[in-house]
HTML snippet that shows the backbone in 3Dmol.js (N, CA, C, O; Angstrom):
<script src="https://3Dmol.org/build/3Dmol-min.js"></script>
<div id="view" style="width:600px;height:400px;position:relative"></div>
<script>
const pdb = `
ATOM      1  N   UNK A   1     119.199  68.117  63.728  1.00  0.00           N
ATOM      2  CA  UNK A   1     118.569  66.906  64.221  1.00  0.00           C
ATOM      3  C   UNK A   1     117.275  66.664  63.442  1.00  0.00           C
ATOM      4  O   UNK A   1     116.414  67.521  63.244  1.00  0.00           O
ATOM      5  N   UNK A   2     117.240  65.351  63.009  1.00  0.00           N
ATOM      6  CA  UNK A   2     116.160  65.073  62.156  1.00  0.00           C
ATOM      7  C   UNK A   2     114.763  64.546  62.688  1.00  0.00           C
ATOM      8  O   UNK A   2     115.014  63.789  63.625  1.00  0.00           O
ATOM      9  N   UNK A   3     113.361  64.633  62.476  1.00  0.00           N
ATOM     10  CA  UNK A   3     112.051  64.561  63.372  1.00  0.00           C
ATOM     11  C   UNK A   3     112.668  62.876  63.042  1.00  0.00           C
ATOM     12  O   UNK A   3     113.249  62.457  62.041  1.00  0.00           O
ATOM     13  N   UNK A   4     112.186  61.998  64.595  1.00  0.00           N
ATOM     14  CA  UNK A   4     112.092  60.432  64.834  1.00  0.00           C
ATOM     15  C   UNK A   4     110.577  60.004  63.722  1.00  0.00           C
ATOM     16  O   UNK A   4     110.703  58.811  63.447  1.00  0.00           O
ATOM     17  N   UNK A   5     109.747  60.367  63.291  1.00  0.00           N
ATOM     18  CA  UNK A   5     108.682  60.609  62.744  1.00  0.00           C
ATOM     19  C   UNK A   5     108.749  60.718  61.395  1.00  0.00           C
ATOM     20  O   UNK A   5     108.785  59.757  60.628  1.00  0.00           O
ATOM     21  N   UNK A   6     108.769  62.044  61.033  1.00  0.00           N
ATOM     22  CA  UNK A   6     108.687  62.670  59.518  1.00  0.00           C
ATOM     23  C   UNK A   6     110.317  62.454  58.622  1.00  0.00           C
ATOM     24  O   UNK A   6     110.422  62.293  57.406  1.00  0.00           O
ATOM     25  N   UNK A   7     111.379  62.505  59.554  1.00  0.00           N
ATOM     26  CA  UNK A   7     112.639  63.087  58.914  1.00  0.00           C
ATOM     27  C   UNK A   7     113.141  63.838  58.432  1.00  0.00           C
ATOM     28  O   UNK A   7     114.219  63.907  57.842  1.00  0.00           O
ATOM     29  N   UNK A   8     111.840  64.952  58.797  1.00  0.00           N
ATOM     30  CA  UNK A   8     112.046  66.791  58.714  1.00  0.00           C
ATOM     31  C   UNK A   8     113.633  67.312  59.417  1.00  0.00           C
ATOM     32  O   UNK A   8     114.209  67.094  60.483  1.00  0.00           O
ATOM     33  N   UNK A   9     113.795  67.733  58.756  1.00  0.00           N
ATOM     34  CA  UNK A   9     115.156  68.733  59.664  1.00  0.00           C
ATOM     35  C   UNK A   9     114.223  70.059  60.003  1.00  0.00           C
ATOM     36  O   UNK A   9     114.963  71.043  59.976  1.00  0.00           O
ATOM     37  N   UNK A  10     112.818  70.443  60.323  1.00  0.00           N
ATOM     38  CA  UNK A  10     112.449  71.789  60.389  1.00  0.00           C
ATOM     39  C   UNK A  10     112.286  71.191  62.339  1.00  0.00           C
ATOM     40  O   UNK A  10     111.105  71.154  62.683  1.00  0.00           O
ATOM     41  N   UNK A  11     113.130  70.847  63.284  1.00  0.00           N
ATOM     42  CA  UNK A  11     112.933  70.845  64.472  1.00  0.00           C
ATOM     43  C   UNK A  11     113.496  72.305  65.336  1.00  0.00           C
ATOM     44  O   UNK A  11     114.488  73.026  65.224  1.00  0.00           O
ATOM     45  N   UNK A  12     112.000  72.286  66.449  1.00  0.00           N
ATOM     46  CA  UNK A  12     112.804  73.311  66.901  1.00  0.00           C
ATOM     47  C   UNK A  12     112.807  73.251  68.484  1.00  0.00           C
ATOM     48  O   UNK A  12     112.345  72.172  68.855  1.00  0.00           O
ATOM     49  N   UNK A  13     113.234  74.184  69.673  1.00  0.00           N
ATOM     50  CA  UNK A  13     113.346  73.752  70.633  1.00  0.00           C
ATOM     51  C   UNK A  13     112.699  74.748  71.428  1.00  0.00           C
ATOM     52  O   UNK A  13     112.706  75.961  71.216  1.00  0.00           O
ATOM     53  N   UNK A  14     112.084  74.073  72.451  1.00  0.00           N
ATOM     54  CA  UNK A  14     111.301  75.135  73.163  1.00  0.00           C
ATOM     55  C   UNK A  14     111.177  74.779  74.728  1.00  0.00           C
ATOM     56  O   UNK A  14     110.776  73.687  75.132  1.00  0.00           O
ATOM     57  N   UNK A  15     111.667  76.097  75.745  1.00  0.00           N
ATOM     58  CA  UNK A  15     111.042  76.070  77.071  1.00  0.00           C
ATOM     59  C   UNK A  15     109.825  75.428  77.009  1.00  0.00           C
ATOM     60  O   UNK A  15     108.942  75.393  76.151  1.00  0.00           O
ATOM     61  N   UNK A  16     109.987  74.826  78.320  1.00  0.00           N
ATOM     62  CA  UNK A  16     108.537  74.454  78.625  1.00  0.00           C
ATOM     63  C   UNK A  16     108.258  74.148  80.004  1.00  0.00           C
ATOM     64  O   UNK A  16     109.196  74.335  80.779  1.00  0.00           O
ATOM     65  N   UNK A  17     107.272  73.756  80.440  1.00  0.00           N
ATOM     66  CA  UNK A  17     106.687  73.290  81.458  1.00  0.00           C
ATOM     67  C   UNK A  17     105.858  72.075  81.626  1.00  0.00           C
ATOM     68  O   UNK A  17     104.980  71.862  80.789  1.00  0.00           O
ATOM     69  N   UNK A  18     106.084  71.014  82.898  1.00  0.00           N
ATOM     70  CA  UNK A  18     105.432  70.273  83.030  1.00  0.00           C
ATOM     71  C   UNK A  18     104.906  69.400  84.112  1.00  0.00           C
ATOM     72  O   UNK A  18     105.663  69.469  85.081  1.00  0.00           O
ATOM     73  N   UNK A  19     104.046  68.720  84.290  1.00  0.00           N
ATOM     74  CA  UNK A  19     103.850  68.024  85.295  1.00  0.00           C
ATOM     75  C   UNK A  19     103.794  66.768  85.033  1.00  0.00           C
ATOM     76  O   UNK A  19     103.145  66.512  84.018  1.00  0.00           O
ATOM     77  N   UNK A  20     104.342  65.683  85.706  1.00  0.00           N
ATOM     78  CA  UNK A  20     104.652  63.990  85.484  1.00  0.00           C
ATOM     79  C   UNK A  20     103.861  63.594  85.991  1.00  0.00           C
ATOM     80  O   UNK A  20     103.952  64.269  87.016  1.00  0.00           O
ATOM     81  N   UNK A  21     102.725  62.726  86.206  1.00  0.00           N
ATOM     82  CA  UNK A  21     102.147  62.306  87.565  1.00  0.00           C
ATOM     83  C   UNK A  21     102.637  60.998  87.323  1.00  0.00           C
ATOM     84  O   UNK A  21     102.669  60.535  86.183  1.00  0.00           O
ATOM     85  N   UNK A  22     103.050  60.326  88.398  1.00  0.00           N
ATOM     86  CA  UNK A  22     102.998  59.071  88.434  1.00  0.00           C
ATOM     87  C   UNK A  22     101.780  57.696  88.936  1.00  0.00           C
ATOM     88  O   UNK A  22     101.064  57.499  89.917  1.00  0.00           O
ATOM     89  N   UNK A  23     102.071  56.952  87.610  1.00  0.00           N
ATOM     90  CA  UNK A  23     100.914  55.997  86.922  1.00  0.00           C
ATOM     91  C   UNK A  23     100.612  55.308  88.634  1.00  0.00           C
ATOM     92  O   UNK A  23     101.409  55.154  89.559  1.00  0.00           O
ATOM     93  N   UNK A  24      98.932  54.961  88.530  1.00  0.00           N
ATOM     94  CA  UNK A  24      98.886  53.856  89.727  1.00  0.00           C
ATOM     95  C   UNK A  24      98.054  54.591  90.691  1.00  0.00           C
ATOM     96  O   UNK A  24      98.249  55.731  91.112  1.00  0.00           O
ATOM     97  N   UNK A  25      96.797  53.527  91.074  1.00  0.00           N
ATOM     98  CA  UNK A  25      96.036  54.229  91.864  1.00  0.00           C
ATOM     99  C   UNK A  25      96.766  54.857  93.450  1.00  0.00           C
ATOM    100  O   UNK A  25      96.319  55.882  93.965  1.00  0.00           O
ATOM    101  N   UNK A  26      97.984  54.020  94.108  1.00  0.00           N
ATOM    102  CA  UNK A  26      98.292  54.348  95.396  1.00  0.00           C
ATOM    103  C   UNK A  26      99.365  55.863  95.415  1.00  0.00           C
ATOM    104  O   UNK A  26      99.969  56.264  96.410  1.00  0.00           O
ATOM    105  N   UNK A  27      99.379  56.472  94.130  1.00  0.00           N
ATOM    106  CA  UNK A  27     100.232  57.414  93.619  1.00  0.00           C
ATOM    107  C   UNK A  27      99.377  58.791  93.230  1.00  0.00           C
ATOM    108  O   UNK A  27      99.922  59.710  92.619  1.00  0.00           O
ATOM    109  N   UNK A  28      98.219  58.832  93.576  1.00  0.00           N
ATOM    110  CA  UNK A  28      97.323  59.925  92.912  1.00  0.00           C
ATOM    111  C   UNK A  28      98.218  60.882  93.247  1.00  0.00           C
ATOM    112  O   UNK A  28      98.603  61.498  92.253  1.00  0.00           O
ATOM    113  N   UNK A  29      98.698  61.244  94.268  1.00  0.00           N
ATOM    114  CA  UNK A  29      98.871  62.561  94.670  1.00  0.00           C
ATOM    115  C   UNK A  29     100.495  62.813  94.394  1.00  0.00           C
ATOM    116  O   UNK A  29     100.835  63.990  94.521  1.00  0.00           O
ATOM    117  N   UNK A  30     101.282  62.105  94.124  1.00  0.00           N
ATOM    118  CA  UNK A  30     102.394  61.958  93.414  1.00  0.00           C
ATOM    119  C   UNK A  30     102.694  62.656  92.212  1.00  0.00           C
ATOM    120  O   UNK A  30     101.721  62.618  91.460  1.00  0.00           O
ATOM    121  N   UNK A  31     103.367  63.092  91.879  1.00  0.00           N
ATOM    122  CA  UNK A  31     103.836  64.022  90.545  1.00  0.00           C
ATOM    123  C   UNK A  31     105.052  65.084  90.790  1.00  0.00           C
ATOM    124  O   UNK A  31     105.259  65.722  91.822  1.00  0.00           O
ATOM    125  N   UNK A  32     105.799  65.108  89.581  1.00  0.00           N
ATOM    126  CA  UNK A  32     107.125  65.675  89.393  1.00  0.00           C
ATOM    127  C   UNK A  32     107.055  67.153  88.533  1.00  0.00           C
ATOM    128  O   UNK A  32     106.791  67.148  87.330  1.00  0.00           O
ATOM    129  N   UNK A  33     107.281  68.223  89.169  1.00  0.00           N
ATOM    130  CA  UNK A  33     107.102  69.093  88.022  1.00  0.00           C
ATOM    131  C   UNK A  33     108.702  69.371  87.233  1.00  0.00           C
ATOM    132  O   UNK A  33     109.799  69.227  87.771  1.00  0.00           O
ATOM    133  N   UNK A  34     108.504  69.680  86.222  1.00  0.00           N
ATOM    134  CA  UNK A  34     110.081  69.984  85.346  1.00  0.00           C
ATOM    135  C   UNK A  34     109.979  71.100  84.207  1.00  0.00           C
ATOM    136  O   UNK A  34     108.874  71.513  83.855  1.00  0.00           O
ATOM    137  N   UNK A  35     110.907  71.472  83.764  1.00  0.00           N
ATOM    138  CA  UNK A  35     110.991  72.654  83.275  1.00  0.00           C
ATOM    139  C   UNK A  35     111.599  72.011  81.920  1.00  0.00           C
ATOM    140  O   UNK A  35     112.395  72.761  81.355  1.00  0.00           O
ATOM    141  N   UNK A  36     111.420  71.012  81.417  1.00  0.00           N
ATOM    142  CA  UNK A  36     112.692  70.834  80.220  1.00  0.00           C
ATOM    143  C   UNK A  36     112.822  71.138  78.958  1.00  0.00           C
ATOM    144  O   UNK A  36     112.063  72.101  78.843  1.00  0.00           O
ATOM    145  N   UNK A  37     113.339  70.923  77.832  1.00  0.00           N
ATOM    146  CA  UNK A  37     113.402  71.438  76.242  1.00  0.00           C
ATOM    147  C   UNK A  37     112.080  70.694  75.868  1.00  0.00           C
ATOM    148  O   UNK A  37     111.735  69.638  76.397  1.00  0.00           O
ATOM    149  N   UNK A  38     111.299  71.427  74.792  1.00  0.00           N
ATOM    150  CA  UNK A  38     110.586  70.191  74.395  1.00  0.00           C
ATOM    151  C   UNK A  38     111.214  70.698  72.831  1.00  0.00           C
ATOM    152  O   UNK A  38     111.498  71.856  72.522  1.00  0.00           O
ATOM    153  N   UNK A  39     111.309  69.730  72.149  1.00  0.00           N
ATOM    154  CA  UNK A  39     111.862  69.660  70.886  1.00  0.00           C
ATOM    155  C   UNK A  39     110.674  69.086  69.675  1.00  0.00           C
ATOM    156  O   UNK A  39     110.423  67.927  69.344  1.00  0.00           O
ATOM    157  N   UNK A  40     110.173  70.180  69.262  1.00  0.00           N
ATOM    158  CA  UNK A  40     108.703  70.239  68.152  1.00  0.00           C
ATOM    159  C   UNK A  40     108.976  69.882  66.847  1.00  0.00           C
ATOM    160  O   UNK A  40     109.652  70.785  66.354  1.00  0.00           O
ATOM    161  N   UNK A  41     108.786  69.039  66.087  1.00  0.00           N
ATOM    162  CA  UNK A  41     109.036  68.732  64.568  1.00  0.00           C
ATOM    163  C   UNK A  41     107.634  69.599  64.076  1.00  0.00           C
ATOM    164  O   UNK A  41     106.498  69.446  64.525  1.00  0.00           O
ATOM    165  N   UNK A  42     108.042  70.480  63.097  1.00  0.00           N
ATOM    166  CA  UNK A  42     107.070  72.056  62.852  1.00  0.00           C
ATOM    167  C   UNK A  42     106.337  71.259  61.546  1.00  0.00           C
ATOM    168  O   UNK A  42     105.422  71.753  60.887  1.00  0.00           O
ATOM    169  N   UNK A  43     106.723  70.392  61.394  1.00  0.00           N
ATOM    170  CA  UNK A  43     105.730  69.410  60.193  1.00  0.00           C
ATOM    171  C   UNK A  43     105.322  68.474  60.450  1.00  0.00           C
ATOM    172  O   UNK A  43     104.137  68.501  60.120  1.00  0.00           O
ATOM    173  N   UNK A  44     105.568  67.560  60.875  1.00  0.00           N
ATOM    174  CA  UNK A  44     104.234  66.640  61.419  1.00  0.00           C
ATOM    175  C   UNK A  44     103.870  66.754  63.188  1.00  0.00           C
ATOM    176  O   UNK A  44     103.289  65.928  63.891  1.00  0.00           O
ATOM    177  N   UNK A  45     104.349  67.856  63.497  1.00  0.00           N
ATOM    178  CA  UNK A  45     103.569  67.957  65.474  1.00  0.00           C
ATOM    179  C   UNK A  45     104.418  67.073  66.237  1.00  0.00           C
ATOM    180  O   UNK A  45     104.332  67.062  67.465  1.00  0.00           O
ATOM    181  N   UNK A  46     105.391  66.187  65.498  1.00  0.00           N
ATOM    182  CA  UNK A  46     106.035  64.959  66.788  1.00  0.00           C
ATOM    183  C   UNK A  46     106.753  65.813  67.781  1.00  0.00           C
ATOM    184  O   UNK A  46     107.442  66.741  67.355  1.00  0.00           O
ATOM    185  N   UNK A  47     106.652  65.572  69.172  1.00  0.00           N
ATOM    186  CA  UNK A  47     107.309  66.347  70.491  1.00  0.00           C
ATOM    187  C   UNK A  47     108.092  65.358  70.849  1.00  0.00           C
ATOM    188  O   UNK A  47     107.629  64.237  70.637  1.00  0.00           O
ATOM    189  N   UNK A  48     109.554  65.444  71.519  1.00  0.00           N
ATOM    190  CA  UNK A  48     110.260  64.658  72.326  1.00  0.00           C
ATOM    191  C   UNK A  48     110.464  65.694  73.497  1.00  0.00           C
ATOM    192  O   UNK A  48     110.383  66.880  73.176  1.00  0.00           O
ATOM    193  N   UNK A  49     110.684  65.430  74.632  1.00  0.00           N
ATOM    194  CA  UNK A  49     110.805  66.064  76.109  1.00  0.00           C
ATOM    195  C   UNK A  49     112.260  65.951  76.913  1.00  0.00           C
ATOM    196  O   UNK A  49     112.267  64.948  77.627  1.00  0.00           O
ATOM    197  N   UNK A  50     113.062  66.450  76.958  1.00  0.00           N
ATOM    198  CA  UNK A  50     114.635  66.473  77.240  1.00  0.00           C
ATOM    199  C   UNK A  50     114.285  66.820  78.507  1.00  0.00           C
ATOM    200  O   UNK A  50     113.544  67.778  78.725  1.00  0.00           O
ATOM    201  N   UNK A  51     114.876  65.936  79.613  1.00  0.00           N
ATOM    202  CA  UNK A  51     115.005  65.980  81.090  1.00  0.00           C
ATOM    203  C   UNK A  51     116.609  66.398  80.922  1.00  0.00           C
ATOM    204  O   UNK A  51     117.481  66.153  80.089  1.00  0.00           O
ATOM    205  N   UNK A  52     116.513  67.315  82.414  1.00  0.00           N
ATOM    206  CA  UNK A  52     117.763  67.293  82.726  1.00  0.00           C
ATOM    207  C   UNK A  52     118.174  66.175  83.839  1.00  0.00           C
ATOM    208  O   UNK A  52     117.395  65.490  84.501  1.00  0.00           O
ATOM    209  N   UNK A  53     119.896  66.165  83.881  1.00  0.00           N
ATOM    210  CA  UNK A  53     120.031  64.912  85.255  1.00  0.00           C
ATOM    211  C   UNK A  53     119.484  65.273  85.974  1.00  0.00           C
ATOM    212  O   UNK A  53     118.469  64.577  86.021  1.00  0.00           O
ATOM    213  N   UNK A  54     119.426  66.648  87.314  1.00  0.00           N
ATOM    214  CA  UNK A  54     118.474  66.855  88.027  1.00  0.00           C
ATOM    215  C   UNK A  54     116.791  66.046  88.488  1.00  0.00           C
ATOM    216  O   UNK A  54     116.298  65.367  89.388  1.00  0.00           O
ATOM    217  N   UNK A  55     116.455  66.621  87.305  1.00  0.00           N
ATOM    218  CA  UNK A  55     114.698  66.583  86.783  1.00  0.00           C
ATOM    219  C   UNK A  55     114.157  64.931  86.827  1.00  0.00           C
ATOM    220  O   UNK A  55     113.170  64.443  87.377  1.00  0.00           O
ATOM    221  N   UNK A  56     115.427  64.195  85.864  1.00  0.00           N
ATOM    222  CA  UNK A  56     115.164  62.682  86.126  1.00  0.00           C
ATOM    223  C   UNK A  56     115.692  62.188  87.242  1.00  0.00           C
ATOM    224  O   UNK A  56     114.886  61.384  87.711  1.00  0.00           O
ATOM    225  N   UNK A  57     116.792  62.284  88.000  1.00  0.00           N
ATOM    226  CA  UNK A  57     116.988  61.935  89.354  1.00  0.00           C
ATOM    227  C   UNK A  57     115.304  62.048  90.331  1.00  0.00           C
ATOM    228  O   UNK A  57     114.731  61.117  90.896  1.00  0.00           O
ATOM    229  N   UNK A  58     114.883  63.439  90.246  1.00  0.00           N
ATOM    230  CA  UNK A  58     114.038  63.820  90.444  1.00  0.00           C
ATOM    231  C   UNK A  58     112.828  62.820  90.683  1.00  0.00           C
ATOM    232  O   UNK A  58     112.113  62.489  91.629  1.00  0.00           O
ATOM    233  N   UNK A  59     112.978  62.489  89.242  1.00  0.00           N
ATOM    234  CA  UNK A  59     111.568  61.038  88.892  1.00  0.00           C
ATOM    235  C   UNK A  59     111.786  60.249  89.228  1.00  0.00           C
ATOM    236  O   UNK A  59     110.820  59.609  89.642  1.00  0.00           O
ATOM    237  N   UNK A  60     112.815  59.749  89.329  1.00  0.00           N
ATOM    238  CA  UNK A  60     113.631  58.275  89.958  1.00  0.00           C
ATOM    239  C   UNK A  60     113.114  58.204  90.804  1.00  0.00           C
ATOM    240  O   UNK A  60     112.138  57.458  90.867  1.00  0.00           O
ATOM    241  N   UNK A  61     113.653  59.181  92.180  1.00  0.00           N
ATOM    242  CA  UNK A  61     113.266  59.521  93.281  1.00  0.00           C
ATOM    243  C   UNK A  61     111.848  58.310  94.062  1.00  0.00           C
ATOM    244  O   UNK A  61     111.554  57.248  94.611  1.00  0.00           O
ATOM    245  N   UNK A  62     111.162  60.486  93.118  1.00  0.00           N
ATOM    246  CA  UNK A  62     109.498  59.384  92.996  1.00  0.00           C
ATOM    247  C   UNK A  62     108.882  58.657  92.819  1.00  0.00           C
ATOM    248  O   UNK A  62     107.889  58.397  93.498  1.00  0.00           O
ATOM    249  N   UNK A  63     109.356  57.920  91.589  1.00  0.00           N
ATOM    250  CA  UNK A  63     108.341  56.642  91.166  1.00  0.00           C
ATOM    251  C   UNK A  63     108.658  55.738  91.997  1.00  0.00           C
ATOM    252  O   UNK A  63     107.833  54.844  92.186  1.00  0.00           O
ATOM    253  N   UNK A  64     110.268  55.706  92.913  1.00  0.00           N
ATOM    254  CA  UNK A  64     110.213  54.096  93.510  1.00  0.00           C
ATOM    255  C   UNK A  64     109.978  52.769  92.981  1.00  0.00           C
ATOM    256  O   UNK A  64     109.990  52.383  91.813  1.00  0.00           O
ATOM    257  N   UNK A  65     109.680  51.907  94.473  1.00  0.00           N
ATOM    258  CA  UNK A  65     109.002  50.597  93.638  1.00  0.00           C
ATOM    259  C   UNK A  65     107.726  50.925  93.309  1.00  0.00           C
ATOM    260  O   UNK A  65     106.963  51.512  94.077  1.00  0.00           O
ATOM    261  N   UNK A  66     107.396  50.502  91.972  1.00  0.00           N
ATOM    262  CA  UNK A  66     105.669  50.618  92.081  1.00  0.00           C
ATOM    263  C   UNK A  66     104.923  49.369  92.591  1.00  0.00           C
ATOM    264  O   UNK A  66     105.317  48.223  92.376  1.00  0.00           O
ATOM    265  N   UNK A  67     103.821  49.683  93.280  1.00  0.00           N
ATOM    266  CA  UNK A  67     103.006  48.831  94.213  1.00  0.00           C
ATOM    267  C   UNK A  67     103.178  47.562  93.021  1.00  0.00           C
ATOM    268  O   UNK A  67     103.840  46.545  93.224  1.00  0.00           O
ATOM    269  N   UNK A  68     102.438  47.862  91.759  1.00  0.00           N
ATOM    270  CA  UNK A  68     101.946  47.148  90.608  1.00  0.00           C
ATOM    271  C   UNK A  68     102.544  47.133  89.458  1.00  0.00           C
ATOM    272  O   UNK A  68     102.061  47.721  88.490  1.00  0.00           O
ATOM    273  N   UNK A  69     103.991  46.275  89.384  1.00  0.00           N
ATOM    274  CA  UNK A  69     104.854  46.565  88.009  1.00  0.00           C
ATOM    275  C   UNK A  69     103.868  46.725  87.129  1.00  0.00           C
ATOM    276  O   UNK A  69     104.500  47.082  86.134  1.00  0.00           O
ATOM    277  N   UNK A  70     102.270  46.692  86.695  1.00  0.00           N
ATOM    278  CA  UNK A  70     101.909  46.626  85.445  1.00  0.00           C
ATOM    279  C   UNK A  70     101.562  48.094  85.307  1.00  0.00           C
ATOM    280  O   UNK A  70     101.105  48.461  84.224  1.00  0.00           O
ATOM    281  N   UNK A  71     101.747  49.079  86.395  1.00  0.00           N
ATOM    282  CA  UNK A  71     101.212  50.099  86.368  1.00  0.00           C
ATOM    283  C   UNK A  71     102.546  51.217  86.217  1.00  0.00           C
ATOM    284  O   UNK A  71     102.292  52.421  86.269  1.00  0.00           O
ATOM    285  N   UNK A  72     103.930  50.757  86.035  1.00  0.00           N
ATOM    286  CA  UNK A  72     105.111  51.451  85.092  1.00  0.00           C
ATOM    287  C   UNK A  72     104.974  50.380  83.766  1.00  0.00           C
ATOM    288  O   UNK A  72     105.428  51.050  82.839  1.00  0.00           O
ATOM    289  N   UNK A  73     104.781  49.740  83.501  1.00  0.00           N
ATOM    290  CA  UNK A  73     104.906  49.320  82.163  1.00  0.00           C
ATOM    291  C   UNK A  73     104.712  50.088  81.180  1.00  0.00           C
ATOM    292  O   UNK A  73     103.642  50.693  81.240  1.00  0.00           O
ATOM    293  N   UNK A  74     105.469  50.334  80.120  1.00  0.00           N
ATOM    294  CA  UNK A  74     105.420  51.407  78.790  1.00  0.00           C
ATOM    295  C   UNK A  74     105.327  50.800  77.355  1.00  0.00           C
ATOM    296  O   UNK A  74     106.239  49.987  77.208  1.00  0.00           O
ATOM    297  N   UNK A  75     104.843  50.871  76.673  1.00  0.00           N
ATOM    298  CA  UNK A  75     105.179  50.082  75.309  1.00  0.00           C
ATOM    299  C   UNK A  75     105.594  51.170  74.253  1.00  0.00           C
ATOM    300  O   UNK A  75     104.939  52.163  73.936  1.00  0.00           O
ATOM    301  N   UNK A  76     107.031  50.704  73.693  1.00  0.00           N
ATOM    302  CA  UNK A  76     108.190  51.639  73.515  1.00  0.00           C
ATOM    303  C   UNK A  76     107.842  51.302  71.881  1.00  0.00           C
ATOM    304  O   UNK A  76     107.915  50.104  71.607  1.00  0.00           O
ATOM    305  N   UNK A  77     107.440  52.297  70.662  1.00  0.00           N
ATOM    306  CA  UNK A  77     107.258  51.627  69.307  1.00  0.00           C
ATOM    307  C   UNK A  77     107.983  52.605  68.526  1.00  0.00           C
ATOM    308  O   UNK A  77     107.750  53.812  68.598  1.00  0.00           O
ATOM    309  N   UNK A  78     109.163  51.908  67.525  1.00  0.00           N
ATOM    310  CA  UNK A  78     109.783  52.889  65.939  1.00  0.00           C
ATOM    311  C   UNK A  78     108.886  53.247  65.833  1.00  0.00           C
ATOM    312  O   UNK A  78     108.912  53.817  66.924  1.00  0.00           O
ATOM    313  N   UNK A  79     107.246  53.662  65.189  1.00  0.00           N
ATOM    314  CA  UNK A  79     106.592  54.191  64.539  1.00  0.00           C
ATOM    315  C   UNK A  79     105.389  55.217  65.482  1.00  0.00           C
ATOM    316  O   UNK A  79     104.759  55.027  66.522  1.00  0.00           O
ATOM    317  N   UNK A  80     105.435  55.783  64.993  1.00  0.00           N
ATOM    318  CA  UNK A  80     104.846  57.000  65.400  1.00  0.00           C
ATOM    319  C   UNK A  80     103.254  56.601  65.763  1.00  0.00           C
ATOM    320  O   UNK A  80     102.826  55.820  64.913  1.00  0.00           O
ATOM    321  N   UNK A  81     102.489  56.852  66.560  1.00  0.00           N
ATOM    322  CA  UNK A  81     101.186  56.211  67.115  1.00  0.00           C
ATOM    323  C   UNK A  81     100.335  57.575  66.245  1.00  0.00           C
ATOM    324  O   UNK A  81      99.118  57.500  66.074  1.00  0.00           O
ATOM    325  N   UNK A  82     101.225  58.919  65.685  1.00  0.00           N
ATOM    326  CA  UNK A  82      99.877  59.967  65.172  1.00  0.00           C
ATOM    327  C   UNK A  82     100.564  59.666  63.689  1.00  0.00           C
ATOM    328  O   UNK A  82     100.357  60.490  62.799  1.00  0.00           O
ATOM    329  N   UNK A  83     101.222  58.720  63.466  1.00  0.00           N
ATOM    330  CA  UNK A  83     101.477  58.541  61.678  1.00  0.00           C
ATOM    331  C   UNK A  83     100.219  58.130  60.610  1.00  0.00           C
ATOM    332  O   UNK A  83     100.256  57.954  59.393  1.00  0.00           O
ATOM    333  N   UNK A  84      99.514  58.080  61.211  1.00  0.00           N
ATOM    334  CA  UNK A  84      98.403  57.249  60.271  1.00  0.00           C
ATOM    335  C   UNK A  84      97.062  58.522  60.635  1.00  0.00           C
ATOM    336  O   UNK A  84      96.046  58.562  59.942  1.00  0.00           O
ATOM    337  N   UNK A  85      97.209  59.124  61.371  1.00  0.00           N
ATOM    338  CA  UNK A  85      95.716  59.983  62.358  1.00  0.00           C
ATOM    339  C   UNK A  85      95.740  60.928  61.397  1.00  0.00           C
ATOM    340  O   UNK A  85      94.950  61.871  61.438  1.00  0.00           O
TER     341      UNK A  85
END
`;
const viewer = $3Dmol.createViewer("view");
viewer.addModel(pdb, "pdb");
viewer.setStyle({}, {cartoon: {color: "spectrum"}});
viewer.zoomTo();
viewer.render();
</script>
């Protein structure tokens, strides 16, 4: 599998740990913990995070409706936001 980023084939995969919190002031105390792959490109640092079905059911769950659609909003970009850093 090739880095979304660099186009390194040096990716590798790693246990991990984590906590989700979900976005939005009426949600502070809200959050998902998960255990999933994180998958490291070993030349330029790019991480992707592999949920299992579980883990995202999981998030589903939680996030619900949000009070404030602007507070799930994501802005999804081809290019890497640490390509230029």
């Amino acid at each position: 599998m090739a880095c979304f980023s660099c186009r390194s084939e040096n990716v590798k995969a790693f246990n991990s740990e984590i906590n989700i919190h979900i976005p939005g002031e009426p949600n502070l105390t809200k959050s998902v913990q998960a255990f999933p792959k994180l998958l490291v490109c070993l030349d330029c640092g790019l991480a992707d995070v592999l949920l299992s079905q579980d883990e995202l059911r999981n998030l589903t769950q939680t996030v619900g409706k949000p009070s404030n659609p602007r507070d799930m909003n994501v802005t999804v970009s081809t290019e890497s936001p640490l390509r230029d850093q």
